[in-house]
C-alpha positions as CSV (number, residue, x, y, z in Angstrom):
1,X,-9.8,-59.2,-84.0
2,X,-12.7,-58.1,-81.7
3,X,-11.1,-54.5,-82.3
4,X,-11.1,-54.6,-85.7
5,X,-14.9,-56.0,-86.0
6,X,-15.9,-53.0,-83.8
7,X,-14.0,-51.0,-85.7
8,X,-16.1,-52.2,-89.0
9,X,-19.4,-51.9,-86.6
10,X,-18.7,-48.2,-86.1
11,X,-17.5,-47.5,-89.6
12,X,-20.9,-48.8,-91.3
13,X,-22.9,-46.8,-88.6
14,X,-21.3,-44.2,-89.3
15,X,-22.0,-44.5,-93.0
16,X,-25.9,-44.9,-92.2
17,X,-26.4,-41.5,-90.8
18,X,-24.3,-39.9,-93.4
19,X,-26.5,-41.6,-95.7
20,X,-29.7,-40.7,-93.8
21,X,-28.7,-37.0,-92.9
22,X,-27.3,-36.5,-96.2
23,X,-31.3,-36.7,-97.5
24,X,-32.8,-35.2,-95.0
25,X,-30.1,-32.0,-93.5
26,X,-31.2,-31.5,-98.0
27,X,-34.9,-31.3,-97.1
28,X,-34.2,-29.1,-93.9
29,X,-31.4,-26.5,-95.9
30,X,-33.4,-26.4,-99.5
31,X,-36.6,-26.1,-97.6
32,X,-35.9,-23.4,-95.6
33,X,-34.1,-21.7,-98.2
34,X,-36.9,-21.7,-100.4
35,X,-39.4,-19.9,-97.9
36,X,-36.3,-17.5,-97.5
37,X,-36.7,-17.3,-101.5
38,X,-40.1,-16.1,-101.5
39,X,-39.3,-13.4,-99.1
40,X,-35.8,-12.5,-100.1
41,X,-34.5,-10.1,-97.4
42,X,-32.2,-7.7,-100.3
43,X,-35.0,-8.1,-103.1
44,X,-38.4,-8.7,-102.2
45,X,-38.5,-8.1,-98.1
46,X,-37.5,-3.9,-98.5
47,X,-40.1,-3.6,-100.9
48,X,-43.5,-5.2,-98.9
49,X,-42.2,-3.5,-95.9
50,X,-41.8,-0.2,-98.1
51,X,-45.4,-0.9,-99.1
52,X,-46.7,-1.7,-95.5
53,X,-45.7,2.3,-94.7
54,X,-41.6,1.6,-93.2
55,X,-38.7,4.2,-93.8
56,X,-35.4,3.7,-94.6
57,X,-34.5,3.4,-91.4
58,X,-37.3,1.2,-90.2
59,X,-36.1,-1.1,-93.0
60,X,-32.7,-0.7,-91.8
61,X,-33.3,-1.5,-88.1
62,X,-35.2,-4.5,-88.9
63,X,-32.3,-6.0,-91.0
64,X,-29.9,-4.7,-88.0
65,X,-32.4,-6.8,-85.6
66,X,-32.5,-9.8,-87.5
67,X,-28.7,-10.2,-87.5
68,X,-29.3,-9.8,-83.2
69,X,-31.8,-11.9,-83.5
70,X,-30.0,-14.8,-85.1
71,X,-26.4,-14.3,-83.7
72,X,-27.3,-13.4,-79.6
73,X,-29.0,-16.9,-78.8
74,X,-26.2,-19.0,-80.0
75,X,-24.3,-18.3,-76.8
76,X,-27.1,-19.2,-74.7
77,X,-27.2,-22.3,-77.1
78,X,-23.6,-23.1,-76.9
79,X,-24.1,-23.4,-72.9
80,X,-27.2,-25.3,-72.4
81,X,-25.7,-27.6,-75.0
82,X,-21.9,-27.8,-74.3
83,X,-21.1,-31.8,-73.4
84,X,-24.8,-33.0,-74.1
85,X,-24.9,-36.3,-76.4
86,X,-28.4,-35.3,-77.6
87,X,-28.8,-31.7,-79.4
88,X,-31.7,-32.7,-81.9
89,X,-34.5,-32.4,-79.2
90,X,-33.3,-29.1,-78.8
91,X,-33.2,-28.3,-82.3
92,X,-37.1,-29.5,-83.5
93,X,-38.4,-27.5,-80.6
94,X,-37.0,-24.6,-80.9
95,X,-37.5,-25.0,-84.9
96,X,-41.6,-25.7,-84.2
97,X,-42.3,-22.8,-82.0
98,X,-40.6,-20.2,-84.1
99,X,-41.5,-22.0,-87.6
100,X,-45.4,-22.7,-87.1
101,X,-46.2,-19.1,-86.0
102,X,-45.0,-17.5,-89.6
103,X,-48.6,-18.8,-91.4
104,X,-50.0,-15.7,-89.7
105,X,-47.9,-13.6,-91.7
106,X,-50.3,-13.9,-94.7
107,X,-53.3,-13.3,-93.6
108,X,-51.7,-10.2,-92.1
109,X,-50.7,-8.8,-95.2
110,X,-53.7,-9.8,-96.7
111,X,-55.5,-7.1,-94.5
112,X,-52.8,-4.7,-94.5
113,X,-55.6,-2.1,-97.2
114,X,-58.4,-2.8,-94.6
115,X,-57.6,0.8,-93.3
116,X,-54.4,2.2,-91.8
117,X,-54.8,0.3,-88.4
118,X,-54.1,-3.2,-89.9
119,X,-51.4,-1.7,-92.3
120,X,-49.8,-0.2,-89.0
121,X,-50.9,-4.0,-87.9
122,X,-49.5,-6.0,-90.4
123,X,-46.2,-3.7,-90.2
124,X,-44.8,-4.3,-86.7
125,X,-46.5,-8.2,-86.7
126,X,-44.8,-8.8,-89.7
127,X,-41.5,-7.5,-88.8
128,X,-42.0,-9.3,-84.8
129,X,-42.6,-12.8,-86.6
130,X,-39.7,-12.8,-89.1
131,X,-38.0,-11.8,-86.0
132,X,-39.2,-14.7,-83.2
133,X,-38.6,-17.1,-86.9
134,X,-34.9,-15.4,-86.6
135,X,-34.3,-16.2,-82.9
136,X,-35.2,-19.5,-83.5
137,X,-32.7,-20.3,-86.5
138,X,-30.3,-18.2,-84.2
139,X,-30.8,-21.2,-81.4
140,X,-31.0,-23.8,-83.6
141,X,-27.5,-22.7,-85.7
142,X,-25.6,-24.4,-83.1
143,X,-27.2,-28.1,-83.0
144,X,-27.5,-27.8,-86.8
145,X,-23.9,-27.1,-87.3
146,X,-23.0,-29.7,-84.4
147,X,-24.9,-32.5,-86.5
148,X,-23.8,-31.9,-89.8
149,X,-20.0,-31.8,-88.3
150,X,-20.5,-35.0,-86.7
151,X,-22.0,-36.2,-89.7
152,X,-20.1,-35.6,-92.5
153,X,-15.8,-35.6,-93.1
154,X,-14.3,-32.3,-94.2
155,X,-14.3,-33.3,-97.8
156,X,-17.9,-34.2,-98.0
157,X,-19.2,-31.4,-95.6
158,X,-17.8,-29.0,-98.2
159,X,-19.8,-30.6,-101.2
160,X,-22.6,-31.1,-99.4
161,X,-22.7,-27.2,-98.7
162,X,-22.2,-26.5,-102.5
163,X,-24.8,-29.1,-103.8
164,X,-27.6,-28.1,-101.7
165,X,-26.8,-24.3,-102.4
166,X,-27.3,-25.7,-106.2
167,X,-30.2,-26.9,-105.6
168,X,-31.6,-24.0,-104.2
169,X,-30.2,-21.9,-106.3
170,X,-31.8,-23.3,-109.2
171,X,-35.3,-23.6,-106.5
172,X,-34.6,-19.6,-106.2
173,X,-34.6,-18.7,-109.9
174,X,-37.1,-20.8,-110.8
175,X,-39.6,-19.3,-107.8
176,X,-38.6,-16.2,-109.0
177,X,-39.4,-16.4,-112.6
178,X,-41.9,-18.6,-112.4
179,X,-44.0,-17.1,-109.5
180,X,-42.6,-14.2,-107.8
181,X,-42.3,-12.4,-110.9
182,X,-45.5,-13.2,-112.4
183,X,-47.4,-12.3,-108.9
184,X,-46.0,-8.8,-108.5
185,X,-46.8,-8.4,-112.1
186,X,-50.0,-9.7,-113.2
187,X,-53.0,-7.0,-112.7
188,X,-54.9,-9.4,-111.5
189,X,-53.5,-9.8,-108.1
190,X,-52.7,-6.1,-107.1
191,X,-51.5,-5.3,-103.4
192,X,-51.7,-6.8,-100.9
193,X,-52.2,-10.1,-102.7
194,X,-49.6,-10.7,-104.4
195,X,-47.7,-9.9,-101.1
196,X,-49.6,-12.2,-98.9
197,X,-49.5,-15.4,-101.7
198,X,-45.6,-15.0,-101.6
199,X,-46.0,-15.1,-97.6
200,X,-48.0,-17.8,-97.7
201,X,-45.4,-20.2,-100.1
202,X,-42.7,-19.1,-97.5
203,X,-44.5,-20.1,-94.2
204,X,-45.3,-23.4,-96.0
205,X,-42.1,-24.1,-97.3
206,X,-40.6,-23.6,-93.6
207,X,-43.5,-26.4,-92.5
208,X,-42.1,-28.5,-94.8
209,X,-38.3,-28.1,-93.7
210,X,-39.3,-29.1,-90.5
211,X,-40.5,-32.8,-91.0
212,X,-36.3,-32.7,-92.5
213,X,-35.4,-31.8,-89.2
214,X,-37.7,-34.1,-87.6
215,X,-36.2,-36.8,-89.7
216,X,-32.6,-36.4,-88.4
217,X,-30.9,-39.2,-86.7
218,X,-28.6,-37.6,-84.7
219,X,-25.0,-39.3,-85.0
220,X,-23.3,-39.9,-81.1
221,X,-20.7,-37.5,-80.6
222,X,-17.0,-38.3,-80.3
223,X,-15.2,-37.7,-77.0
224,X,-13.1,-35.6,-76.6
225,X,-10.5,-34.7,-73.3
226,X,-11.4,-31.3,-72.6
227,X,-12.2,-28.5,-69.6
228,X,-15.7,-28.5,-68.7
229,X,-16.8,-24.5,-69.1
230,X,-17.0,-22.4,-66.4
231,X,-20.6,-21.8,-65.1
232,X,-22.8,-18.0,-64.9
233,X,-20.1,-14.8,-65.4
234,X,-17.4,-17.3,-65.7
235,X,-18.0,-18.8,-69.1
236,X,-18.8,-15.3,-70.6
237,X,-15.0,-14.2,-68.5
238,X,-13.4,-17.7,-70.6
239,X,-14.5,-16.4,-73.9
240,X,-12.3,-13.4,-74.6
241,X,-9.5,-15.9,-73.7
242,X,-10.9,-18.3,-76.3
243,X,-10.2,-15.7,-78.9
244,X,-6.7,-15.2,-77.9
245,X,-5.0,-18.8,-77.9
246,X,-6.8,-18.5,-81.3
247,X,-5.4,-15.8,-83.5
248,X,-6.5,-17.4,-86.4
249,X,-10.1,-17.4,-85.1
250,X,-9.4,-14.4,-84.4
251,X,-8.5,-13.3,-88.0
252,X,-11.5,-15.1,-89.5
253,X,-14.0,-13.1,-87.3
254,X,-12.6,-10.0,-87.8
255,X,-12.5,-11.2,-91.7
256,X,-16.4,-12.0,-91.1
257,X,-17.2,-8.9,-89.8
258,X,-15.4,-6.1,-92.7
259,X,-16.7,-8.1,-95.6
260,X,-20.3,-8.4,-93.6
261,X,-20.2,-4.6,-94.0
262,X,-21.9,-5.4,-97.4
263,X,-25.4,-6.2,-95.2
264,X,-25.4,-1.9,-94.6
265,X,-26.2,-1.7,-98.7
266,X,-27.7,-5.3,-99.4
267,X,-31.5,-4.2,-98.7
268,X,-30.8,-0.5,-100.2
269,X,-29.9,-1.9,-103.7
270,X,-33.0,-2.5,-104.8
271,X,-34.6,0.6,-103.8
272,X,-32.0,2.8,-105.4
273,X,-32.9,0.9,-108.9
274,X,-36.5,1.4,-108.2
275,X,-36.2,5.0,-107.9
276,X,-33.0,5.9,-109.5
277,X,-34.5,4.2,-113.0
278,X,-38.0,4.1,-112.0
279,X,-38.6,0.7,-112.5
280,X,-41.7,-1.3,-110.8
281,X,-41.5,-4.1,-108.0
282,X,-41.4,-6.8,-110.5
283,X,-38.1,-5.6,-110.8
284,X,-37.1,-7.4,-107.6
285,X,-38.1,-11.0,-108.8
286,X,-35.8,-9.9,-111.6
287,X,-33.2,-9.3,-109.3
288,X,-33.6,-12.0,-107.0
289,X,-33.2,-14.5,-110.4
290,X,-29.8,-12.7,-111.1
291,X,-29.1,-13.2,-107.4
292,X,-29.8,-16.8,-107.6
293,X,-27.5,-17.4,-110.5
294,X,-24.9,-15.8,-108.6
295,X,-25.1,-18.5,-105.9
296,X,-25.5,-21.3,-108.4
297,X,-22.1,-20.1,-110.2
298,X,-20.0,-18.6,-107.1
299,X,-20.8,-21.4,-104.9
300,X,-19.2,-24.3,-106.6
301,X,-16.1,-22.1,-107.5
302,X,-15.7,-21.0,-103.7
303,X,-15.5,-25.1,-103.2
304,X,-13.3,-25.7,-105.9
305,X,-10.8,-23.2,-104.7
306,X,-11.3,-24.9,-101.6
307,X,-10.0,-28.5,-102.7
308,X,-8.1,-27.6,-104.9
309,X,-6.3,-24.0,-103.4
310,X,-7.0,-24.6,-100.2
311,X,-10.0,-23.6,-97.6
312,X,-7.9,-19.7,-97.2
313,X,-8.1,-19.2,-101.1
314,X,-12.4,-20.0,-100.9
315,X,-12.2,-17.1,-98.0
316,X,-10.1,-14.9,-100.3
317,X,-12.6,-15.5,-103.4
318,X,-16.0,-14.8,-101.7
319,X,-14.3,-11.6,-99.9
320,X,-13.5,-10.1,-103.5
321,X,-17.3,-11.0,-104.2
322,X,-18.5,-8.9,-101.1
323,X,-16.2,-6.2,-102.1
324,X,-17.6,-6.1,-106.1
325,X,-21.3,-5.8,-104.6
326,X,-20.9,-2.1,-103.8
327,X,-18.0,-1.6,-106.8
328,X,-20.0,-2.2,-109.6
329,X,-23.1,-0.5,-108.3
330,X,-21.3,2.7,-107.9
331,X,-19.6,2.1,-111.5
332,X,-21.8,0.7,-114.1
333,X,-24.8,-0.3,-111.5
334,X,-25.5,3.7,-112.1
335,X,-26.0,3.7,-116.0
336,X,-29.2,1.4,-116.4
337,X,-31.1,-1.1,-114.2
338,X,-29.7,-4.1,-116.3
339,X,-26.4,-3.2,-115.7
340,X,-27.2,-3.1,-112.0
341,X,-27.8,-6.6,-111.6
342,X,-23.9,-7.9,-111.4
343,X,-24.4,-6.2,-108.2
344,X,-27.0,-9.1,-107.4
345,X,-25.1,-11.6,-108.6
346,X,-22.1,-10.8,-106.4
347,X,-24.8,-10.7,-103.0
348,X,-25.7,-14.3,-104.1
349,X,-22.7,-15.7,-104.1
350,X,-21.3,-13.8,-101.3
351,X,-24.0,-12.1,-98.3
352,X,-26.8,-14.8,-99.5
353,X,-25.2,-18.1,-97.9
354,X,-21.5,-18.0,-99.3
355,X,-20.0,-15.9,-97.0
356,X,-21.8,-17.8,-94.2
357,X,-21.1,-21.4,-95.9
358,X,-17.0,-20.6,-96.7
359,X,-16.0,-18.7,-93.2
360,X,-18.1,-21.9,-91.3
361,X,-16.5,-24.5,-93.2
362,X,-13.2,-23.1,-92.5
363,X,-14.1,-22.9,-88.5
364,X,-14.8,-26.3,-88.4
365,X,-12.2,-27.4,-90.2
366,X,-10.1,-25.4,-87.9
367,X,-11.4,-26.0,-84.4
368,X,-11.3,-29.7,-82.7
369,X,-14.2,-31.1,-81.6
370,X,-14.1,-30.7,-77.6
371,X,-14.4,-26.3,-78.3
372,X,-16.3,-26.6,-81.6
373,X,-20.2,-25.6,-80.2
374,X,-18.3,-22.9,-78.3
375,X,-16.0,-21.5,-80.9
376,X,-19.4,-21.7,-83.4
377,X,-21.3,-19.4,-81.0
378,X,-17.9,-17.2,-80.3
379,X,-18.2,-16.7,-84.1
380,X,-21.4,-15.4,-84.3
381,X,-21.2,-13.3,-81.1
382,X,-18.5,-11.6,-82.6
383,X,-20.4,-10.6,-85.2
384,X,-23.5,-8.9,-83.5
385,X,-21.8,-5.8,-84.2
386,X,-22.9,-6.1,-88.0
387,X,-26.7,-5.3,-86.8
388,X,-25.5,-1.9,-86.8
389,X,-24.5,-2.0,-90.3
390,X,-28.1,-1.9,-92.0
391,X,-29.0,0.8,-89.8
392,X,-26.4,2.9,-90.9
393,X,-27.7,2.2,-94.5
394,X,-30.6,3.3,-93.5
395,X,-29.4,6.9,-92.0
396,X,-28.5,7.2,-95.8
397,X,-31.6,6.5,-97.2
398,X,-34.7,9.5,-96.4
399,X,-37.9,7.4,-98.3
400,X,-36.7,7.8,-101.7
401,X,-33.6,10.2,-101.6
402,X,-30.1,8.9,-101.3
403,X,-27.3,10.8,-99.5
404,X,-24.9,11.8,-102.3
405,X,-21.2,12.3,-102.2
406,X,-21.4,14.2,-106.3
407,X,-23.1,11.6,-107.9
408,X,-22.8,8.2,-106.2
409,X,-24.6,7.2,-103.4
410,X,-22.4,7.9,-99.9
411,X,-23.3,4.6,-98.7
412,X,-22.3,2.5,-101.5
413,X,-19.0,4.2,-101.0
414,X,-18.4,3.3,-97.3
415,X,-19.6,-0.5,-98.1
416,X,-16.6,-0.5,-100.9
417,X,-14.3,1.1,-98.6
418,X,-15.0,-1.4,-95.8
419,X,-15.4,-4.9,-97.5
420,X,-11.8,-3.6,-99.3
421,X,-10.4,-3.9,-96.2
422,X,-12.0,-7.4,-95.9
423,X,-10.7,-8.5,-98.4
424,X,-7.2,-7.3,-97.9
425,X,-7.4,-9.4,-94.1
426,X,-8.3,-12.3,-96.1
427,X,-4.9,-12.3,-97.9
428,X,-3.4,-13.2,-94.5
429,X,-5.4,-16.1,-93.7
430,X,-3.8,-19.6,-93.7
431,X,-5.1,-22.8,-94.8
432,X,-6.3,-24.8,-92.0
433,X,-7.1,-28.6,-90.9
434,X,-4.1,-29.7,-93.7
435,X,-3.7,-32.8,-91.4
436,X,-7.3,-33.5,-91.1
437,X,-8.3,-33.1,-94.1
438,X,-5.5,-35.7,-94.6
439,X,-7.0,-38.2,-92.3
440,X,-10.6,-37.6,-93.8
C-alpha cells in the first residue's frame, strides 16, 4: 500500500512539472525563435552584414563560427554537468550573460552611416555579439535538452517540438509580413533603421524568453546505474569509444553532418536572387514568410511519420527536404525569383529547426538516461566540422559573382551532391526506443 501511494505521489509530481514546463519551455523556444525571426540567419542576417561592408566569405566564416560557437561548449557542458541533480542554475546564467548583451546590437547599427569607422564598428561588434549570444545557447543546449527529456515522455516530447515550431512558425510569417517586410520597404525608414528596429525586436524578444527560462521548475532526475566519466584527457580518450558501442549513433551523426552540408548554400540563397533577378532586400522578408510556411507544413508531417512510420521514416523525410533545398534552386529556382522560393520552404522545414528537432528526438529516444548529457554533447561535437561548410560557400561567392559550372551555380551543385548522400544514409537508419516508446 505505502508503495503504491508513493507511487501515486510521484506520478502527480510528475504531472505538475510537465504541466508547468510545458507553458513555460513554450515561452523560452517561441521567444527565442522569434528574435531569431527578426534576424533570420539565411534571409535577413546576409543581407545587413552585406550592407555593413562583409564579403562572401566574411559572411561565410561568420555562419561557419556560429556553428563553433554553438556546438564546442556543449562538451565543456556535458562535464561540468554529468551526475549534477540541478542543471537550471546553470542554464539562466549562462542564458543572462550572453542574452542581455545583444540590446547593443541596435544602437550599433543604428550608427553604422556615421562614417566608415562605426560601419567597420558596427560590423565586427555585430558579428562578436551574435557570436558570445551563440556560445551561450551552445552551453545552455545541454541543460535545455536535459530538462525537457526529464520532463516530457517520448510521445509528448515529440508534439511538444511540432506545436511550438507551429506556433512560431505562424510568429515568423506574421513578423515577416507584418514588420520585416514593411520596414525594409517603406522609404521612410531607409538604412540603417530599418536594420537597427529589426535588431531591436530581436534583442527584446530574447529578454523575454528568458523570464521562460527563469520560470522552469526543474523536474529531479532519475537514477540511473552507470560509470562515473573519466576526469581531464580521460573523458575526451572515453568518447571515441562512446561512438563505437553505438553504431547507430554513429549513423545518425554522420546522417547529421551530409544533410547539414545544406548550411554551405543556406545564407548564399538569398543573395543569388538578389543579384541574379535584381530584386531589393524586401525580398528577404518575402522569403523568410515562404520559409516560415515551410516549417509550419514540414514540421507536423516529420511528427506524423514519426508516430505513425516510425522515428527512422521522420529522419528519412526531413533528409529529402535538405536535399530539395539546393535541387530546386538549381532547376526552377533559376527561372524567376518566385519560383525560387520552394527553395525556402524546404530550409524551413529542414536547416531552420527540423533537422535539429527530428535527429534530437531520435537521440533521446535512443540513448538511456545514465549517457544521455554525454551522448547530446557527442552529437554536436561531431558536428563542428559543418562550420567549415558556409565557408566553403563563401569561396564560391566574390561580392556579387557566383562560381559557375555552365549555368548553375558550382556551389548549389556540391550542396545537392552532398545532402544526396544524406539522404541515401538515412535509408539505413532503424527505428529506435520501440520498447520505450511502449512503456511511455
Amino acid at each position: 500500500m505505502e508503495a503504491e501511494l508513493e507511487t501515486s505521489t510521484e506520478s502527480v509530481r510528475q504531472q505538475q512539472y510537465e504541466k508547468h514546463n510545458l507553458i513555460v519551455l513554450t515561452l523560452d523556444l517561441c521567444m527565442c525563435a522569434m528574435g531569431l525571426a527578426f534576424l533570420d540567419a539565411n534571409a535577413i542576417l546576409p543581407l545587413l552584414l552585406h550592407r555593413l561592408g562583409a564579403t562572401g566569405i566574411v559572411i561565410g566564416l561568420f555562419a561557419g563560427g556560429r556553428v563553433l560557437a554553438f556546438n564546442l561548449p556543449q562538451l565543456f557542458a556535458a562535464r561540468r554537468l554529468a551526475g549534477k541533480p540541478h542543471v537550471k542554475p546553470w542554464f539562466f546564467t549562462i542564458a543572462v550573460i550572453t542574452r542581455v548583451p545583444m540590446l547593443i546590437v541596435p544602437w550599433l547599427i543604428w550608427h553604422s552611416e556615421d562614417d566608415q569607422l562605426h560601419r567597420t564598428i558596427a560590423l565586427v561588434f555585430t558579428i562578436v555579439l551574435i557570436m558570445i549570444w551563440s556560445v551561450g545557447d551552445g552551453l545552455c543546449n545541454v541543460p535545455w535538452m536535459e530538462i525537457i527529456a526529464r520532463s516530457f515522455s517520448n510521445r509528448l516530447r515529440g508534439r511538444w517540438f511540432t506545436g511550438t515550431q507551429l506556433i512560431t512558425g505562424l510568429l515568423a510569417i506574421s513578423a515577416a509580413t507584418l514588420i520585416v517586410h514593411p520596414a525594409l520597404q517603406a522609404q521612410s525608414l531607409p538604412f540603417p533603421e530599418n536594420y537597427a528596429l529589426l535588431a531591436l525586436l530581436s534583442a527584446l524578444m530574447f529578454q523575454v524568453s528568458l523570464i521562460g527560462v527563469g520560470l522552469i521548475k526543474e523536474p529531479p532526475p532519475v537514477e540511473h546505474e552507470s560509470e562515473p566519466l573519466p576526469e581531464g584527457v580521460g573523458f575526451l580518450k572515453h568518447l571515441p569509444q562512446l561512438v563505437a558501442n553505438n553504431p547507430i549513433f554513429a549513423r545518425l551523426a554522420t546522417i547529421q553532418l551530409l544533410s547539414g552540408f545544406g548550411a554551405a548554400s543556406a545564407p548564399f540563397y538569398v543573395l543569388y536572387a538578389r543579384y541574379h533577378f535584381h530584386v531589393g532586400d524586401s525580398w528577404g522578408a518575402a522569403y523568410q514568410a515562404v520559409q516560415a510556411g515551410g516549417l509550419i507544413v514540414l514540421l507536423p508531417l516529420w511528427n506524423l511519420l514519426g508516430e505513425r512510420r516510425g522515428q527512422n521514416t521522420a529522419v528519412k523525410g526531413v533528409t529529402t527536404a535538405c536535399m530539395l533545398a539546393p535541387a530546386i534552386a538549381l532547376t526552377v529556382g533559376r527561372l524567376s525569383p518566385w519560383l525560387i522560393s520552394p527553395t525556402f520552404a524546404m530550409l524551413g522545414g529542414s536547416l531552420d529547426w527540423g533537422l535539429w528537432i527530428v535527429l534530437n528526438h531520435y537521440l533521446l529516444s535512443h540513448v538511456d538516461g545514465a549517457n544521455r548529457p554525454v551522448y547530446v554533447a557527442l552529437f554536436s561535437l561531431l558536428f563542428v566540422p559543418s562550420a567549415l561548410f558556409p565557408v566553403i560557400g563563401g569561396t564560391l561567392v566574390h561580392r556579387s559573382q557566383f562560381t559557375m559550372i555552365g549555368p548553375f551555380p558550382l556551389l548549389f551543385v556540391i550542396t545537392l551532391a552532398v545532402t544526396f548522400a544524406g539522404f541515401l544514409v538515412a535509408r539505413g537508419l532503424p527505428n529506435p526506443g520501440q520498447d520505450a516508446a511502449r512503456a511511455n
